[in-house]
C-alpha positions in Angstrom: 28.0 12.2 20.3 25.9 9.8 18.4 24.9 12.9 16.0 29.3 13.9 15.6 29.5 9.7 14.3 26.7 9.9 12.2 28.1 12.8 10.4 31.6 11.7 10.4 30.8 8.6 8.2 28.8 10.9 6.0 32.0 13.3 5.6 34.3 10.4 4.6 31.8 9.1 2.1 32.7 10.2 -2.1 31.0 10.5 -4.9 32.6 8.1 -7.2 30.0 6.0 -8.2 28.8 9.2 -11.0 28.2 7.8 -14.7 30.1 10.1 -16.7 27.2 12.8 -18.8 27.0 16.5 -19.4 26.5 18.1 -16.2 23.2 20.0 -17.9 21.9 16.2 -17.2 22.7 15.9 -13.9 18.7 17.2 -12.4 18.9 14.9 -9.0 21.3 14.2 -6.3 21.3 13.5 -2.5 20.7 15.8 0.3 23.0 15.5 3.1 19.7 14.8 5.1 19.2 11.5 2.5 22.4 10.2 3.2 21.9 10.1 7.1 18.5 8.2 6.3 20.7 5.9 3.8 23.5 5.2 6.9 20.6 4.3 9.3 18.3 2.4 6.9 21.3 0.6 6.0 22.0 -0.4 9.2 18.8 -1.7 10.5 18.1 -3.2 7.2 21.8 -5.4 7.4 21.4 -6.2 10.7 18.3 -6.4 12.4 16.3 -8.4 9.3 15.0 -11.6 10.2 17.0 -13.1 7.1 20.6 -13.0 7.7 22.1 -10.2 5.2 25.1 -9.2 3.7 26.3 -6.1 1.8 27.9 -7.6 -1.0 28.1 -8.5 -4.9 25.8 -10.7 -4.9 23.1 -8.4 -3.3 24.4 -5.6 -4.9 22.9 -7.1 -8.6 19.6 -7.9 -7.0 19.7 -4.0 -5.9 20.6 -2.8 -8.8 18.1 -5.0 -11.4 15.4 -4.0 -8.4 15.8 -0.5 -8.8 15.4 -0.4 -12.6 12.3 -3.5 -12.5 10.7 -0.4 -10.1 11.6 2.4 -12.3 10.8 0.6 -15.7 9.1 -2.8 -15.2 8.0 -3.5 -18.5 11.5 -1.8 -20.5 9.5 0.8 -22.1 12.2 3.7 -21.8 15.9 2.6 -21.2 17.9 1.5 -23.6 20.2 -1.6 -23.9 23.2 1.0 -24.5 21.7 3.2 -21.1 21.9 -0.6 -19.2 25.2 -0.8 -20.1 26.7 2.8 -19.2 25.3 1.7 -15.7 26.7 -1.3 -16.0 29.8 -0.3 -12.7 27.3 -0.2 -10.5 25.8 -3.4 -10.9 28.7 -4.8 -8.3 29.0 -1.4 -6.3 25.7 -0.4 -4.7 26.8 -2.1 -1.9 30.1 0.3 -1.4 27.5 2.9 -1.7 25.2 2.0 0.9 28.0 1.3 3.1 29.4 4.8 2.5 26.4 6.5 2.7 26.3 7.7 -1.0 23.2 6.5 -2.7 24.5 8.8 -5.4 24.3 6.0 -8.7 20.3 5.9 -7.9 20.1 9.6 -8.8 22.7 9.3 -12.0 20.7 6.3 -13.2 16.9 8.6 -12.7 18.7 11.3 -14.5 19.3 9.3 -17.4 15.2 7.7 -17.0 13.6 11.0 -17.4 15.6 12.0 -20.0 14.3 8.8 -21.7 10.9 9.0 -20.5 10.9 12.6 -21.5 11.9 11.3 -24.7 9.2 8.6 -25.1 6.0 11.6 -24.1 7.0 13.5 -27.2 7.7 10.3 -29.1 3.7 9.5 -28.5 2.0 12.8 -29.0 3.4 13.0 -32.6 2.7 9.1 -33.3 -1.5 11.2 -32.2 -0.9 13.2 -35.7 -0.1 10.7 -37.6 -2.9 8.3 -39.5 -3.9 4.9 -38.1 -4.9 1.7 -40.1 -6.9 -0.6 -37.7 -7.2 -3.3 -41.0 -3.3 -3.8 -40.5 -2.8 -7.4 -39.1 -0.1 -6.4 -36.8 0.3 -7.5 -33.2 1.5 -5.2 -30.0 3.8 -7.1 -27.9 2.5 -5.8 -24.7 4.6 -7.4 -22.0 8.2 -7.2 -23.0 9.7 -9.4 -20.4 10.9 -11.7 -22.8 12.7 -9.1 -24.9 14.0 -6.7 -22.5 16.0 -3.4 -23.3 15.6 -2.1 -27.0 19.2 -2.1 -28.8 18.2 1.0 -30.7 15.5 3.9 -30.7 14.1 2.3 -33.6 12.9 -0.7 -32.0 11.7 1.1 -29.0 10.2 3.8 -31.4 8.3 0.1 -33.2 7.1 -0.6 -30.0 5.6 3.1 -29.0 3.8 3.5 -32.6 2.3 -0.2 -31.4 1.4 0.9 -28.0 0.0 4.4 -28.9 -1.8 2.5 -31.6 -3.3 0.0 -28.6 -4.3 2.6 -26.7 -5.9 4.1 -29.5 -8.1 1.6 -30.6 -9.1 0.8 -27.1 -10.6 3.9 -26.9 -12.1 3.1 -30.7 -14.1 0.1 -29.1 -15.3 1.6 -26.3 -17.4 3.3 -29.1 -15.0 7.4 -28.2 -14.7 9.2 -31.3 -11.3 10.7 -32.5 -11.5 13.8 -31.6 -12.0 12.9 -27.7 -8.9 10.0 -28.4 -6.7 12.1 -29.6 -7.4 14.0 -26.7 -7.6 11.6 -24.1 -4.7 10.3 -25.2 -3.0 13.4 -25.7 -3.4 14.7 -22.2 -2.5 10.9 -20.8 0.8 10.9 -22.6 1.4 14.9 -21.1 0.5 14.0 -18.0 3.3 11.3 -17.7 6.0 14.0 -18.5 4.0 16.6 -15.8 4.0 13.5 -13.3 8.4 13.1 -14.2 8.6 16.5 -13.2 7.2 16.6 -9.9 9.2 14.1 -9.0 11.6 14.9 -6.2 14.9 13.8 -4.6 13.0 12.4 -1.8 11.1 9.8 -4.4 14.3 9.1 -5.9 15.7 7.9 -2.4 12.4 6.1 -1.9 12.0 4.1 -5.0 16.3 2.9 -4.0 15.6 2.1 -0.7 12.6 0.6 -1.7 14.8 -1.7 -4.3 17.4 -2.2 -1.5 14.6 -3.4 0.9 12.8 -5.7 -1.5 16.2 -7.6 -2.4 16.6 -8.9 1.1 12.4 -9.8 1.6 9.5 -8.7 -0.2 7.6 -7.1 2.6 10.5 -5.3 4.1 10.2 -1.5 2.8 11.3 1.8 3.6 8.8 4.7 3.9 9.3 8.4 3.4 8.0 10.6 5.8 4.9 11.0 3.0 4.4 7.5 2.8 4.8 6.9 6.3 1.5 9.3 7.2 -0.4 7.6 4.2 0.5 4.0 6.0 -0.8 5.6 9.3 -3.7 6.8 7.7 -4.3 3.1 6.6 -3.9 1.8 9.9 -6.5 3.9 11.5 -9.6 2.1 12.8 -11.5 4.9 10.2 -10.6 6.6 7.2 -12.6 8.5 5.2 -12.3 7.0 0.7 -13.5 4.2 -1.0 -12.0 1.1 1.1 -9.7 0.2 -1.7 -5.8 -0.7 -1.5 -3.8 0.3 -4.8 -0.9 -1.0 -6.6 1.1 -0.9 -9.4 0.9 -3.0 -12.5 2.8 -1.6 -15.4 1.8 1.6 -16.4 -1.3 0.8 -14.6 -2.8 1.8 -11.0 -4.5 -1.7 -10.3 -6.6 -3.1 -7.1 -4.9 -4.5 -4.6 -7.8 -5.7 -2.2 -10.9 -3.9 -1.6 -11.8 -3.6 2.1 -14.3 -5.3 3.7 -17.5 -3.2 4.5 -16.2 -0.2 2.7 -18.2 2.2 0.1 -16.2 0.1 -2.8 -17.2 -3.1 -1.1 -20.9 -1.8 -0.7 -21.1 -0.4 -4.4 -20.1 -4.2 -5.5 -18.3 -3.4 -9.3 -15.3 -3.0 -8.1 -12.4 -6.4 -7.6 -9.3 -7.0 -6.8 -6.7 -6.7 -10.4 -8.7 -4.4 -11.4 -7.1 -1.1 -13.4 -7.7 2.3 -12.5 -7.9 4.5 -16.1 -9.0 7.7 -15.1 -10.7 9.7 -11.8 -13.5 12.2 -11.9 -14.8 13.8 -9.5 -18.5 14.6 -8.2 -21.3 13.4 -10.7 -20.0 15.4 -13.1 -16.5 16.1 -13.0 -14.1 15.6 -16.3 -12.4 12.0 -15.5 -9.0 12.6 -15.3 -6.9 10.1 -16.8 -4.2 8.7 -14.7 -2.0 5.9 -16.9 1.3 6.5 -16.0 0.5 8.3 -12.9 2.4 7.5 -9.0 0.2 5.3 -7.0 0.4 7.7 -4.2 -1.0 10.9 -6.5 -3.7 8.6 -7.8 -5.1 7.8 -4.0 -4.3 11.6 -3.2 -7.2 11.8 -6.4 -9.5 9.4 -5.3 -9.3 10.1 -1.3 -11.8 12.9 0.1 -14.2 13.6 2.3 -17.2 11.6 3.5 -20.6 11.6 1.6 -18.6 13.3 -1.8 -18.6 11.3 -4.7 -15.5 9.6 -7.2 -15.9 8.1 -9.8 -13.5 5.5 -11.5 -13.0 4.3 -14.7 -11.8 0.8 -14.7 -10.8 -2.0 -16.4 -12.0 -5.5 -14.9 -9.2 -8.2 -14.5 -11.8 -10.3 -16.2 -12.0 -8.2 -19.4 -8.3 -7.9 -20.1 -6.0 -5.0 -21.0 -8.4 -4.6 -24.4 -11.7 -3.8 -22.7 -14.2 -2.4 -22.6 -13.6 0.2 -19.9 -16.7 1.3 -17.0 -17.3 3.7 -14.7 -18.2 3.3 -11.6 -19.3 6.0 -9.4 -18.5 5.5 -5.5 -20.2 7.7 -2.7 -17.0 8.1 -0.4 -17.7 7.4 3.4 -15.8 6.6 6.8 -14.4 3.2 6.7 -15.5 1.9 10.1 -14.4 -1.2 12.1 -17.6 -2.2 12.8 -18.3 -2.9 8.7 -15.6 -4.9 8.8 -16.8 -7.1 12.1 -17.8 -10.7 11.4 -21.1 -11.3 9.9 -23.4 -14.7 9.8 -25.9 -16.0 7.8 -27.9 -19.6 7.8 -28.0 -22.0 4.9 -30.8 -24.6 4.8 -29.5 -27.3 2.4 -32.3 -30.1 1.6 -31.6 -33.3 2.7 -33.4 -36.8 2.5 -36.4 -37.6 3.2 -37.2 -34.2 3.2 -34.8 -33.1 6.1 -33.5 -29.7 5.9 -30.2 -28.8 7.6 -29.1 -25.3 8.7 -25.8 -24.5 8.0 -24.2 -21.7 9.3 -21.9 -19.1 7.6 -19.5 -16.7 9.6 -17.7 -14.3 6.9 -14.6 -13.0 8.9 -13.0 -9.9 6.5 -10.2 -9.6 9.0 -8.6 -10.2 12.2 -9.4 -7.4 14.6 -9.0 -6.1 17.5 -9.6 -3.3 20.3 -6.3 -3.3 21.7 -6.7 -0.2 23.9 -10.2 -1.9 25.6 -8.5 -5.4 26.1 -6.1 -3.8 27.6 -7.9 -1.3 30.0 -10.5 -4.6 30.6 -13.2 -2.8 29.4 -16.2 -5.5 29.2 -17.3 -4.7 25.9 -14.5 -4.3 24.0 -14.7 -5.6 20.0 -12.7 -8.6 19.2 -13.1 -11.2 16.0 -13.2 -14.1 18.8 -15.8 -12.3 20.9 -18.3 -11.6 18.1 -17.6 -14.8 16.3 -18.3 -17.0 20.2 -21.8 -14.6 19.7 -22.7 -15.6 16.4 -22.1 -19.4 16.9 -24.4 -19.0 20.3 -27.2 -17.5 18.4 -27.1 -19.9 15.2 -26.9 -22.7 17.6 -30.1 -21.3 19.1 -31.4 -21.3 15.6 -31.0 -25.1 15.2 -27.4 -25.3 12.8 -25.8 -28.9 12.8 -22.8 -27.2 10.5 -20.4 -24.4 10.3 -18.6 -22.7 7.4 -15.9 -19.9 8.4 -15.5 -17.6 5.0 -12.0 -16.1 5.3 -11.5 -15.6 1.8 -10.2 -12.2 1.0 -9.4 -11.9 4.3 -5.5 -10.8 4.5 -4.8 -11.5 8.2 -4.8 -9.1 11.2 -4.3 -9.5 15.2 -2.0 -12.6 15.9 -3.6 -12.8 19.1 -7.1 -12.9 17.3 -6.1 -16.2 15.6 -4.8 -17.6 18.5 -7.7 -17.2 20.5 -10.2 -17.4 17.9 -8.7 -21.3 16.5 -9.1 -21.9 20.5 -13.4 -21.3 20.0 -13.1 -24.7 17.6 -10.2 -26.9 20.0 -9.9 -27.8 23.5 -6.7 -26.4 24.6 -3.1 -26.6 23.1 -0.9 -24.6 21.1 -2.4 -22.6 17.8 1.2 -21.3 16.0 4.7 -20.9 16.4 7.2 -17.9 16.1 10.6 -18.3 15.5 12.3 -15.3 15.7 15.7 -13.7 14.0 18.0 -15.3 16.7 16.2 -18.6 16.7 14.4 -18.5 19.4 11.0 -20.4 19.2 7.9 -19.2 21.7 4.2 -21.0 21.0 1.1 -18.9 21.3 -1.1 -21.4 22.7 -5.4 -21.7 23.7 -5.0 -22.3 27.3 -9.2 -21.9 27.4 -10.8 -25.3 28.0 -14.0 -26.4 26.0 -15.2 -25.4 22.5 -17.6 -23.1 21.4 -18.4 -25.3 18.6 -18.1 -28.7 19.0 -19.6 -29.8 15.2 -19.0 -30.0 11.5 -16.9 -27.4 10.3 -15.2 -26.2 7.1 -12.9 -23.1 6.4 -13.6 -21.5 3.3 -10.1 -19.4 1.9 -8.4 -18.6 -1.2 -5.6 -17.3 -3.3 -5.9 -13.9 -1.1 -6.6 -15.1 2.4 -3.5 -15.0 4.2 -1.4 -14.4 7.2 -3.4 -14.8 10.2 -6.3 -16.6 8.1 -3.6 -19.0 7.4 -2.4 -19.5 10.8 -6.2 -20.2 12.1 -6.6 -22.6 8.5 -3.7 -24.3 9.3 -4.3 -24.9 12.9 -8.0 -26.2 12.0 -6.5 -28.7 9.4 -3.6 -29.6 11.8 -6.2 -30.9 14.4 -8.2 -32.3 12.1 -10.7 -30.8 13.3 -12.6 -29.0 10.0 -11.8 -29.3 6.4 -10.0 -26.7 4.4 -11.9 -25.8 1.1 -10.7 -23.3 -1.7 -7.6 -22.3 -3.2 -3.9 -22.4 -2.1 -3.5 -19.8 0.4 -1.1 -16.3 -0.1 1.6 -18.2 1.8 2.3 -15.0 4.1 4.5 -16.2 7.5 6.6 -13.9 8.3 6.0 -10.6 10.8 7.1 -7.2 10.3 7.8 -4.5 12.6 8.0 -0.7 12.4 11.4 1.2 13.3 10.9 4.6 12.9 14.4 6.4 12.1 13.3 9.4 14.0 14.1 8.1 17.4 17.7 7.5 16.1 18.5 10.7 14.3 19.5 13.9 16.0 16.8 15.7 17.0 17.4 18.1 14.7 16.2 15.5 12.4 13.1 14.8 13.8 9.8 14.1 11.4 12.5 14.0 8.6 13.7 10.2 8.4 10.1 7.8 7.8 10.2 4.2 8.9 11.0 0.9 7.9 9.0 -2.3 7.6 11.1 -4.9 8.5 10.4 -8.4 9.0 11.3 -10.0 12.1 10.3 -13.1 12.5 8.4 -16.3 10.4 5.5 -18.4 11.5 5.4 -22.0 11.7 2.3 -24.3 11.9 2.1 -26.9 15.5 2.9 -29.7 12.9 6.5 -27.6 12.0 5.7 -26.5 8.9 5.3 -23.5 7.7 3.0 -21.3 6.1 5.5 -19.1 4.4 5.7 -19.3 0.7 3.8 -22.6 0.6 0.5 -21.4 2.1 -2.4 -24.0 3.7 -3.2 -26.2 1.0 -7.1 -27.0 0.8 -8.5 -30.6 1.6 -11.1 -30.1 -1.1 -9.6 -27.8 -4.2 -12.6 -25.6 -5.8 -11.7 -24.3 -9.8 -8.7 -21.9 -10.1 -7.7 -20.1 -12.7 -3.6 -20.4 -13.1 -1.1 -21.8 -11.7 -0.6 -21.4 -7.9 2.9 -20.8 -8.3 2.0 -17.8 -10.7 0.5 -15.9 -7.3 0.8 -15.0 -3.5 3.8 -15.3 -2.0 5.6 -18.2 -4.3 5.5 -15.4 -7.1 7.2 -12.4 -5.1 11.2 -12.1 -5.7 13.1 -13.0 -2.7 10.4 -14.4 -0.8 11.8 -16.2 2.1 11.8 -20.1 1.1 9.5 -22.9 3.0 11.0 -24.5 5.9 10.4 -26.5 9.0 11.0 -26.8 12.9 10.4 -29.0 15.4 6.6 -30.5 16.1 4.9 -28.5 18.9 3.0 -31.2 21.6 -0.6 -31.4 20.5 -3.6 -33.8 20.2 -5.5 -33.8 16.9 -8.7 -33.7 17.7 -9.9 -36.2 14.8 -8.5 -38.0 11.5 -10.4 -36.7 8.3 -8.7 -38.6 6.0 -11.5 -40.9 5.0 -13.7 -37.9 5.4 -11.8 -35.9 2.9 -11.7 -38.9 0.5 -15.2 -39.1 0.5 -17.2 -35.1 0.3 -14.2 -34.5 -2.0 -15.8 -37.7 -4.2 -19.5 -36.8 -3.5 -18.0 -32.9 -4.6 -16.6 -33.6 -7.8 -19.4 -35.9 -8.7 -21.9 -32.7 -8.1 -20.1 -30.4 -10.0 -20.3 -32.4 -13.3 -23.8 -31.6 -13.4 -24.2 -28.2 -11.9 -24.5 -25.3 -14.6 -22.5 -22.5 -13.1 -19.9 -25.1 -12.0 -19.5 -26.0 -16.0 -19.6 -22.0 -16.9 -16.6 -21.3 -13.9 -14.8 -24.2 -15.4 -15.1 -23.4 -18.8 -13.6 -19.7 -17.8 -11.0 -21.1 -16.0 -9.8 -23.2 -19.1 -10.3 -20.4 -20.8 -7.7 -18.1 -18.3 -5.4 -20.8 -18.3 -5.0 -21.1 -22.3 -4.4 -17.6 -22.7 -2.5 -16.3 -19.4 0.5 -16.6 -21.1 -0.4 -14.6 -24.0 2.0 -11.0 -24.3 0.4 -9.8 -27.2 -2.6 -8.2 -28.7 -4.1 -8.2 -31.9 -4.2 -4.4 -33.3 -6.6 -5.4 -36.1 -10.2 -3.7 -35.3 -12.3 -6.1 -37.1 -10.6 -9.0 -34.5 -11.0 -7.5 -31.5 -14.2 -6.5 -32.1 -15.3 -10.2 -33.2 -13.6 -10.9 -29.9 -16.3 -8.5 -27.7 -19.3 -9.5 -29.7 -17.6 -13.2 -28.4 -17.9 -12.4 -25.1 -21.0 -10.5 -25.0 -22.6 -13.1 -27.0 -21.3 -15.3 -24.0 -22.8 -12.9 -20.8 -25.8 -12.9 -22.9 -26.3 -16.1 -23.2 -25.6 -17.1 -19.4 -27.6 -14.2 -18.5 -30.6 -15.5 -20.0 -30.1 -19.4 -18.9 -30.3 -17.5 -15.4 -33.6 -15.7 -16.1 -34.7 -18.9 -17.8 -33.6 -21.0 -14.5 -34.6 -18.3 -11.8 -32.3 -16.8 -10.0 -28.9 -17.9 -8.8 -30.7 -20.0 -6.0 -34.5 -20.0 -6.5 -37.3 -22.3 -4.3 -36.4 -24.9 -7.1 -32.3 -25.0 -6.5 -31.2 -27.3 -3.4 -30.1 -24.8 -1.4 -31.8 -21.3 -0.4 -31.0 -18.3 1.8 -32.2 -17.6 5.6 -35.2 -15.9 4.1 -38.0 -17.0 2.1 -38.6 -15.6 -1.8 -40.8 -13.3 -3.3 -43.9 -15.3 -4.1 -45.9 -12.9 -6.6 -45.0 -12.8 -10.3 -42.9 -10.3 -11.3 -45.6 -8.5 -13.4 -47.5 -8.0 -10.3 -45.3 -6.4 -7.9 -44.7 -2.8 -7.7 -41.1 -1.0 -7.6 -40.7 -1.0 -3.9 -41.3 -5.1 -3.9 -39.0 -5.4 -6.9 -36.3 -3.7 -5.1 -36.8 -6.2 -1.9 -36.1 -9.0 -4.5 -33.1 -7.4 -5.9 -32.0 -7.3 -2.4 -33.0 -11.0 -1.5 -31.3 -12.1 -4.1 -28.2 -10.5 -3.8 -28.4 -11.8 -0.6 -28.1 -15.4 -1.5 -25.0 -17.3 -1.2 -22.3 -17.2 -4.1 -21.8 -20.1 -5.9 -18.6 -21.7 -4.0 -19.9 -20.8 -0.8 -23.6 -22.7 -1.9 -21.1 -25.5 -2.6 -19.1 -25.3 0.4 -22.5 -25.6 2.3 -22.9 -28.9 0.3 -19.9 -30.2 1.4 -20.5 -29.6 5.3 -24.2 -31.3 4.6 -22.2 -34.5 3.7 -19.8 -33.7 6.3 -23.1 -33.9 8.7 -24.8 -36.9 6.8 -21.1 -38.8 7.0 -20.7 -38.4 10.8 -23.7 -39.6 11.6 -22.6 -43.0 9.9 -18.9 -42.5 10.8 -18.8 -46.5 12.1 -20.2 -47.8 9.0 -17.4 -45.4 7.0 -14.9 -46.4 9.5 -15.4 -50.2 8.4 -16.0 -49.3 4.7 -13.1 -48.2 4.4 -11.2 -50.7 6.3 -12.5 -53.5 3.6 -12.3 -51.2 0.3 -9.5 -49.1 -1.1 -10.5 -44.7 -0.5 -12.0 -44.7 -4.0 -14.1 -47.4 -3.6 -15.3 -46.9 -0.6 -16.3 -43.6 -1.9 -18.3 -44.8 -4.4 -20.4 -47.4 -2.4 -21.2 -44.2 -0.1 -21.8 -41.8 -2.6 
């Protein structure tokens, strides 16, 4: 029965939504099959989101300037005249989803590789033509300020400068012509060859994708492909690199590199960085993948365990001109257990020749054994079980501070952050849920005592998010740590997985994919929430950008911040006047601190030119730009060498173990490598800091009654500086 009403509102659905073109044109159009999925996505999506949604106008336009921002972000191929033949549906995708007819998606692809088919041939005969590099021209690389083209000219302007940009940054990464021309030649070729395999099923994707997103940007439809690649993802082991993709521009860029994975391990690859091209083996032709799907550019770089990939890159640091490298990755099973919590000890010198032990527990992610908790296995994994081990044996070691490092760390078990903010409070509730119908629950710590009783700080940044902000807002709502780093992601909202299959006909079955649709939205024990906002650090370390440029404040259609109701909690201290005063002692370091200077010189730096959308085409500049910044790593290169290490016996701070004391011209390889190790193995220049900061934490506590009356007779600033 269900299965006769499905197809019933099918039958009664028409085509009228076509933009009139010569039926040789028409290459796409929905399967009966895609129009069931449309009728049940739609459903789900307008009624069981966690935002209340309507099918109307107003939705409709966001749909609609979605689908084309997905199919051509940076308005490289359509034309202002193809924007306004699709102008009718701008106000009638909603009609369409409500009669099951996602029809005006497939006209409007139609018409986008035509134009894209148009653009490939465009570009391999701008290759014949001759190139001046002593032109003083400029490519306008981000074209959100213009938009649409009005004519072929102007976008034919704009390919001769982008062909020409790509061109020369091949030039200065020192590639003669001859492999340019046919770099870029089989670049531009496989763009067209990557249109073509296109199917229906992308098409119905890439719309329900643009439907999805205008409601919430983590809400999203998956085809039966993407649904397998997502499972693949969710596995306790895969075998690849450990790296997330995206999409920026033309480019396939970094989302997040995992924890513990091969990437992780081979270090030279970040987050933002852009994927070029993909070889394979040591020796294997890189294959260059501009242009390409994200999902045919991780089919490229997945395979099998103890293979090797190798990726050409550029670094988010370098910018779109360059130069390029290649890094070669030894693929390998990404295992839970590289991903578990790790410690480490700090000894930061104190006075009177004290040294202090601070300890360090990095936390890549929120995990959990789920099937062991729930058989009661006793030795099941959990974050809060190895990180109640770690604390026991640092204690054992002698540590009077702690430093949680959840930066990078995107979130995982909710359950996880519950019980792990429960190692650092007495008992109470952790986080609040407030779900589509409005319905609050609390997940609480109902476990009495602390495993850690002392000093503590939470290191995050602009990446840490989800349940990493639940835990960092629960420490800084009990005032019970400080919070040091960068804005958070502002991630507070959960997402569940319907898959369609159970409510097709079973005809159907394995046919339909999934949606991601978000449920319900956190909200801190103070009422606030985390969403969009994120947990804001007590003690800001050097950003580059603005926050609002990044995270969740930057996604379109983000839910907005809000507020319930205070949960009934006792802070657990006040560290107000504790803030006031590490932040003082903080900024006062930093003045004099070399690396500090070179991190905020680069962050000026970032934040003069972030808004820059063009790029010089003139050879002899961008050149003088590269010898800049060589001349620049040179330089700080050799102040390192000059100075030791990054934290030698003479800095304040040094790692758990003790250097290397011969001189390097009398140790042999395998001792050179041990250094190599040792030093990598030394603390990174925020978390040395952050180790600071808990020191004066310590030192502070110890005088808290003095600090206590300090301030009480002197304004915060003052009183600072009579500590400090």
């Amino acid at each position: 029965m269900r299965a006769v009403k499905f197809l019933l509102v099918l039958m009664i659905s028409t085509s009228v939504w076509a933009v009139t073109q010569p039926a040789e044109q028409v290459t796409f159009k929905p399967s009966l099959e895609q129009r069931l999925r449309s009728n049940l996505a739609t459903k789900f999506l307008a009624n069981w989101h966690y935002k209340d949604t309507r099918l109307d106008d107003e939705l409709s336009e966001k749909i609609f300037d979605g689908y084309l921002n997905l199919l051509d972000p940076n308005y490289s191929f359509f034309l202002a005249s193809d924007i306004e033949t699709f102008a009718p549906y701008r106000l009638n995708l909603d009609d369409a989803l409500q009669h099951s007819d996602p029809t005006p998606a497939y006209e409007m692809f139609n018409v986008y590789v035509e134009r894209v088919r148009e653009r490939v041939v465009f570009a391999r005969e701008q290759l014949k033509q001759p190139m001046d590099f002593t032109i003083d021209e400029s490519y306008m690389w981000d074209r959100d300020e213009i938009k649409w083209a009005n004519s072929e000219e102007e976008l034919n302007e704009f390919w001769r400068q982008r062909v020409k940009n790509d061109y020369l940054r091949l030039r200065l990464a020192d590639k003669d012509d001859e492999a340019i021309i046919e770099t870029l030649d089989d670049r531009y070729a496989n763009l067209d060859r990557r249109i073509s395999e296109l199917n229906s099923d992308d098409i119905f994707q890439f719309f329900m994708n643009a439907f999805a997103q205008s409601i919430e940007p983590h809400t999203a439809y998956m085809s039966p492909r993407s649904s397998e690649n997502f499972e693949i993802s969710m596995r306790l082991s895969l075998e690849g690199i450990g790296a997330l993709l995206g999409r920026e521009n033309e480019y396939t860029s970094i989302a997040s590199v995992v924890p513990g994975g091969p990437a992780d391990k081979e270090g030279n690859l970040k987050a933002g960085d852009k994927v070029l091209a993909v070889g394979q083996g040591k020796d294997g032709k890189l294959q260059d993948v501009v242009g390409w799907r994200v999902d045919d550019v991780v089919d490229l770089i997945r395979g099998a365990k103890h293979t090797i990939v190798r990726l050409e890159v550029l670094h988010e640091d370098t910018g779109v001109e360059g130069p390029s490298e290649t890094i070669e990755i030894v693929r390998d099973e990404v295992k839970l257990e590289e991903q578990a919590a790790k410690s480490r000890i700090i000894e930061v010198p104190g006075d009177n020749e004290e040294v202090v032990k601070v300890g360090v527990i990095d936390l890549p992610v929120f995990y959990l054994d789920f099937n062991g908790r729930a058989k009661n296995l006793p030795d099941y994994r959990s974050s809060t079980r190895d990180v109640r081990r770690l604390i026991d044996e640092m204690k054992a070691e002698g540590i009077t501070g702690l430093i949680i490092d959840l930066r990078n760390n995107g979130g995982g078990s909710l359950l996880e952050a519950t019980t792990l903010t429960g190692l650092f409070i007495d008992e109470g509730p952790v986080v609040q849920v407030r779900n589509s119908s409005g319905r609050i629950s609390t997940e609480e710590d109902t476990d009495p005592g602390m495993a850690w009783d002392g000093p503590l700080a939470v290191l995050v940044n602009r990446y840490s998010a989800s349940a990493s902000e639940i835990f960092a807002a629960a420490i800084q709502d009990y005032g019970r740590g400080l919070i040091i780093g960068e804005t958070t992601f502002g991630k507070g909202t959960v997402q569940n997985l319907v898959d369609l299959d159970d409510y097709a006909p079973s005809s159907d079955a394995g046919k339909m994919g999934q949606l991601k649709i978000t449920m319900a939205q956190f909200f801190r024990v103070n009422g606030g929430s985390t969403q969009n906002r994120g947990v804001e650090p007590d003690i800001r370390f050097p950003s580059a950008g603005d926050p609002e440029d990044y995270g969740e404040r930057s996604l379109e259609n983000a839910l907005p911040w809000t507020s319930i109701p205070t949960a009934r909690y006792e802070r657990e201290g006040e560290m107000d006047r504790m803030v006031a005063v590490t932040d003082f002692r903080y900024q006062h370091r930093i003045t004099s601190d070399q690396e500090f200077g070179w991190l905020l010189s680069d962050v000026e730096e970032f934040n003069l030119n972030k808004d820059k959308i063009e790029i010089s085409l003139l050879e002899s500049s961008r050149r003088e730009e590269m010898d800049k910044d060589e001349a620049k790593r040179t330089a700080r290169k050799a102040a390192k060498e000059g100075n030791g290490p990054l934290l030698d016996e003479a800095d304040s701070l040094v790692g758990a173990g003790e250097p290397p004391e011969a001189a390097i011209d009398d140790v042999d390889e395998e001792t050179a490598e041990d250094a190599d190790e040792e030093e990598e193995d030394l603390p990174d220049l925020l978390l040395r800091e952050s180790a600071r900061i808990v020191y004066d934490m310590i030192e502070l506590g110890r005088d808290e009654p003095t600090l206590a009356r300090q301030f009480s007779l002197l304004g915060k600033e003052e009183a600072a500086e009579s500590i400090n």
